[in-house]
Backbone bond lengths (Angstrom), bond angles and torsions (degrees), N, CA, C in turn:
res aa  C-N    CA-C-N  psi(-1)  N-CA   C-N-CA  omega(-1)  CA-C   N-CA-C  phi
1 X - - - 1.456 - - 1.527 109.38 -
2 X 0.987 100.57 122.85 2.055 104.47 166.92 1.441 117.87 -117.08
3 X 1.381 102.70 121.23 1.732 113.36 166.97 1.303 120.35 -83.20
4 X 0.954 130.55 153.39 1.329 135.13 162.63 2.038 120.43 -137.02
5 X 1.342 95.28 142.87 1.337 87.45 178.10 1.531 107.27 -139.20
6 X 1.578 96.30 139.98 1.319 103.83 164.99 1.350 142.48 -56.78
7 X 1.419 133.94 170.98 1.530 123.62 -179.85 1.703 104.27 -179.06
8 X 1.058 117.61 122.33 1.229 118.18 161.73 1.614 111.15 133.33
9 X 1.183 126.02 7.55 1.436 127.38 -142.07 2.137 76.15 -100.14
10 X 1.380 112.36 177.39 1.143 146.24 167.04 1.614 121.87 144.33
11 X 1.937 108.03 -160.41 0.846 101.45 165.59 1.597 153.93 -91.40
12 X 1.501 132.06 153.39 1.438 136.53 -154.20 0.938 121.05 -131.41
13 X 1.308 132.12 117.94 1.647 137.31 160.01 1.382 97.38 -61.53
14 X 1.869 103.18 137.62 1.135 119.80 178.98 1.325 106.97 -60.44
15 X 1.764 123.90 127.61 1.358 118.10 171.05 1.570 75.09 104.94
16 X 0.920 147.35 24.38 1.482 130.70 -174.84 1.797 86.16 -104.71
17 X 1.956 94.69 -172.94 1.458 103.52 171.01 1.542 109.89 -135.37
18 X 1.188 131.28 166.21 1.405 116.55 176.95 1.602 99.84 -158.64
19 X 1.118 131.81 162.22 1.631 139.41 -177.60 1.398 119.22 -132.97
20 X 1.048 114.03 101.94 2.128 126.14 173.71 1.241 93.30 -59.16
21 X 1.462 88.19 137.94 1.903 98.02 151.82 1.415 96.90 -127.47
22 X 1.287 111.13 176.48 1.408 126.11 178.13 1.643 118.91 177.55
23 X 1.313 107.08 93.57 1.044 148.73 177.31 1.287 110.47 -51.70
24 X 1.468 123.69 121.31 1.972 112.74 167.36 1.266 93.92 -137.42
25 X 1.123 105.78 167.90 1.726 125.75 -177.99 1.439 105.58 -115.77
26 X 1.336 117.77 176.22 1.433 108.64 -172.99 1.571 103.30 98.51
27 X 1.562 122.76 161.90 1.363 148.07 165.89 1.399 137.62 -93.13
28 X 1.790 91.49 -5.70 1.370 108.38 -165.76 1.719 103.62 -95.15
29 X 1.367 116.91 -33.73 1.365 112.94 164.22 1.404 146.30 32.26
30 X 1.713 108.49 -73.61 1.284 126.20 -173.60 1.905 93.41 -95.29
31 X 0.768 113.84 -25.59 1.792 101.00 -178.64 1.619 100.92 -92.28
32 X 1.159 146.51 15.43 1.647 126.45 164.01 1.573 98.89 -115.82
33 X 1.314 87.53 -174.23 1.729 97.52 -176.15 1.723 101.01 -115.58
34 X 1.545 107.67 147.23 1.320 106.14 -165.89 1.615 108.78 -128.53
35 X 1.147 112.69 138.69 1.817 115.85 -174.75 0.890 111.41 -136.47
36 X 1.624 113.66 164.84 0.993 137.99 173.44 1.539 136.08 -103.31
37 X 1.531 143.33 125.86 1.403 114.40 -170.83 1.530 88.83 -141.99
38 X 1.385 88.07 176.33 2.107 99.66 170.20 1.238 125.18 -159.56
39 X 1.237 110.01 160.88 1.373 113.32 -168.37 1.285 108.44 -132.88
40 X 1.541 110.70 138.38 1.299 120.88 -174.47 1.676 108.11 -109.93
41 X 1.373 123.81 142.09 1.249 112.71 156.16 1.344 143.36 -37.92
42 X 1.586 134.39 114.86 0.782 124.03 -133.99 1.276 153.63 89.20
43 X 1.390 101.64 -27.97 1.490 124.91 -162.37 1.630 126.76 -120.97
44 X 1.555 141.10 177.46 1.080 133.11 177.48 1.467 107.34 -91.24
45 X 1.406 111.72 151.38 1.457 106.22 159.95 1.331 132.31 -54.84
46 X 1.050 128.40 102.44 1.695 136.84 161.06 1.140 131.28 -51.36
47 X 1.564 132.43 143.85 1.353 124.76 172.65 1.636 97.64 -92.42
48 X 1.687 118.91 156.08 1.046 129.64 -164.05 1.913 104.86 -134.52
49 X 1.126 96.57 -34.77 1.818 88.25 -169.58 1.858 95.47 -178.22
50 X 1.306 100.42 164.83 1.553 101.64 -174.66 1.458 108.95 -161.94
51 X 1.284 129.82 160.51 1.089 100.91 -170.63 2.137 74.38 -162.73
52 X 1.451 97.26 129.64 1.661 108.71 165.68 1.073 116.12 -61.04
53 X 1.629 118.46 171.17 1.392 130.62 160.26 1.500 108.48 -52.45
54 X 1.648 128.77 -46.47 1.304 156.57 163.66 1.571 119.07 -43.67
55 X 1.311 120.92 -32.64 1.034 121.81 -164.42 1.285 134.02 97.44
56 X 1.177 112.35 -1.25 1.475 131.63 -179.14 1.493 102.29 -68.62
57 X 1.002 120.04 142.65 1.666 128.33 175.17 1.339 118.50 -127.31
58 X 1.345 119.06 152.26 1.962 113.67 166.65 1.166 101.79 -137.88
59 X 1.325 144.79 167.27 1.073 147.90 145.94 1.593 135.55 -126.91
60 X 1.057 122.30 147.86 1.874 112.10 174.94 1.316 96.69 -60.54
61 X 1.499 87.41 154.32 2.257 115.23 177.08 1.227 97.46 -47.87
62 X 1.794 110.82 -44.25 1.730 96.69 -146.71 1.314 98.94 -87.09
63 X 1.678 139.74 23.89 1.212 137.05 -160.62 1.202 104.89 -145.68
64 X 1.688 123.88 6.04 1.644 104.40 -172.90 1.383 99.98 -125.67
65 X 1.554 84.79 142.13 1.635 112.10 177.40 1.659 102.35 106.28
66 X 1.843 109.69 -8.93 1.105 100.02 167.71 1.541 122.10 -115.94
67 X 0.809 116.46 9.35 1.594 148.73 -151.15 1.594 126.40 -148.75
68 X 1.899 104.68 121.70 1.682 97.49 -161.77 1.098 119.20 -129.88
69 X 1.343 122.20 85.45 2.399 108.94 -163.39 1.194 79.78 -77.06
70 X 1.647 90.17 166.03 1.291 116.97 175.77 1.434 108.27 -161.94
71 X 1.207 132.90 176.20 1.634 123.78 163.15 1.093 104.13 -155.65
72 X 1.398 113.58 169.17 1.675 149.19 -152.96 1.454 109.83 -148.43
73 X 1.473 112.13 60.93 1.763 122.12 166.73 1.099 112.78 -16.56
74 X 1.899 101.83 -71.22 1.461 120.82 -168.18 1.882 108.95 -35.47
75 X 1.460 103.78 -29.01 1.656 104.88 -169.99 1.573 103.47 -134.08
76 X 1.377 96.41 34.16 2.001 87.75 172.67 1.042 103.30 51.02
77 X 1.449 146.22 48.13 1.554 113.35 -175.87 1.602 90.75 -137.09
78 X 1.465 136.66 141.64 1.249 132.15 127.13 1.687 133.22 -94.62
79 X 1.321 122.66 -179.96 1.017 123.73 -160.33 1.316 124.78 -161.51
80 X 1.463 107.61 125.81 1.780 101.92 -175.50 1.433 107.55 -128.68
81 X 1.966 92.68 123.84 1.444 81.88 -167.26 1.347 94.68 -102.26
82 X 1.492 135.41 145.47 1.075 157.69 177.47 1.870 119.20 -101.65
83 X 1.235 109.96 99.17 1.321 115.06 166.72 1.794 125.16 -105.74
84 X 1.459 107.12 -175.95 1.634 98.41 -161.04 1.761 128.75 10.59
85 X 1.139 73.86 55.05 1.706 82.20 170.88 1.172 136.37 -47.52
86 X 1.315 142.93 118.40 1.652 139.80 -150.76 2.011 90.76 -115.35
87 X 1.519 85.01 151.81 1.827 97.31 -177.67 2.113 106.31 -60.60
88 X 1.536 110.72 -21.80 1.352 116.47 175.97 1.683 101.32 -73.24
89 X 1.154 129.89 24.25 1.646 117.31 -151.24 1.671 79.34 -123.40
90 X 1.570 134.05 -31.10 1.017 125.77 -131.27 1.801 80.82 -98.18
91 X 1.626 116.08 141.64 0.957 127.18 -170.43 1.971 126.10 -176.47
92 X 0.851 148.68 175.10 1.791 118.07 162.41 1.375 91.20 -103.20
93 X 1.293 94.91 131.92 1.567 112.28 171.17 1.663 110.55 -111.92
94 X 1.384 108.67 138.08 1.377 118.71 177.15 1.325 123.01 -127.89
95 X 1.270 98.50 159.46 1.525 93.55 178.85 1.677 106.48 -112.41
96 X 1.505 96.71 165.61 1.849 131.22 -152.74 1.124 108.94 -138.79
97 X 1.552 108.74 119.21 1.778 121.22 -171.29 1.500 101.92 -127.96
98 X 1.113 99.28 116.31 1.478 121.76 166.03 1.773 107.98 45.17
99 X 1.563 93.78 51.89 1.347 111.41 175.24 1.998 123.66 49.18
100 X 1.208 92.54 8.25 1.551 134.46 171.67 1.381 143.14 -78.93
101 X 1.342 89.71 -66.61 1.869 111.45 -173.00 1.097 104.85 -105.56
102 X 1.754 138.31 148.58 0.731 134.68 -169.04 2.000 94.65 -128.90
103 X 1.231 117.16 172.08 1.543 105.14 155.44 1.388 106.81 -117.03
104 X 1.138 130.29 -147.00 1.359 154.59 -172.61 1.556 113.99 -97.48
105 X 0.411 91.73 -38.76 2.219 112.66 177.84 1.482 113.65 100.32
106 X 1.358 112.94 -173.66 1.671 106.61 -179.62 1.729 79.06 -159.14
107 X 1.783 99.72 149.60 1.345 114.08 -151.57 1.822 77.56 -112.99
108 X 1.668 92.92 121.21 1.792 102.28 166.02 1.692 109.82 -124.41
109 X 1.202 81.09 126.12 2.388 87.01 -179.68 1.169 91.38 -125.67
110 X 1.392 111.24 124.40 1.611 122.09 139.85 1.089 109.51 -85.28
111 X 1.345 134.85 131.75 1.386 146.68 131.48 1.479 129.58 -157.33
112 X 1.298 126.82 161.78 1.173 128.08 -132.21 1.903 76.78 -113.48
């Protein structure tokens, strides 16, 4: 079983920046692929960013070029860093392990 927990979420002035963490436990870590998604009020969960065992990445339209996963094996950890943030951005975003694990979410609002 692997947990993961979120960290980093709050509030943002539009044009702001903010950084996910997401924490899992377990050994298996560096061999799955890990993502990101969100949910808006109202709305369905979205995929947001992803990132392989390899390093390969994708991201949604409405998120690239502003938006950066990345991960840290050495510490279980991935990470989405989020720049110019738009008031449509604000949503709980969670993170996704090996199409498996889910976390808890972390609550991000832009607004001015």
């Amino acid at each position: 079983q692997v947990q993961l927990v979120e960290s980093g979420g709050g509030l943002v002035q539009p044009g702001g920046s903010l950084t996910l963490s997401c924490a899992a436990s377990g050994s298996i870590f560096s061999s799955k692929t890990v993502g990101w998604y969100r949910q808006a009020p109202g709305k369905e969960r979205e995929f947001v960013a992803r990132m392989t065992a390899g390093g390969v990445t994708n991201y949604a339209d409405s998120v690239k070029g502003r938006f950066t996963i990345s991960r840290d094996n050495a510490k279980n950890t991935a990470y989405l860093q989020m720049n110019k943030l738009k008031p449509e951005d604000t949503a709980v975003y969670y993170c996704e392990f090996a199409y498996t694990y889910w976390g808890q979410g972390t609550q991000v609002t832009v607004s001015s």
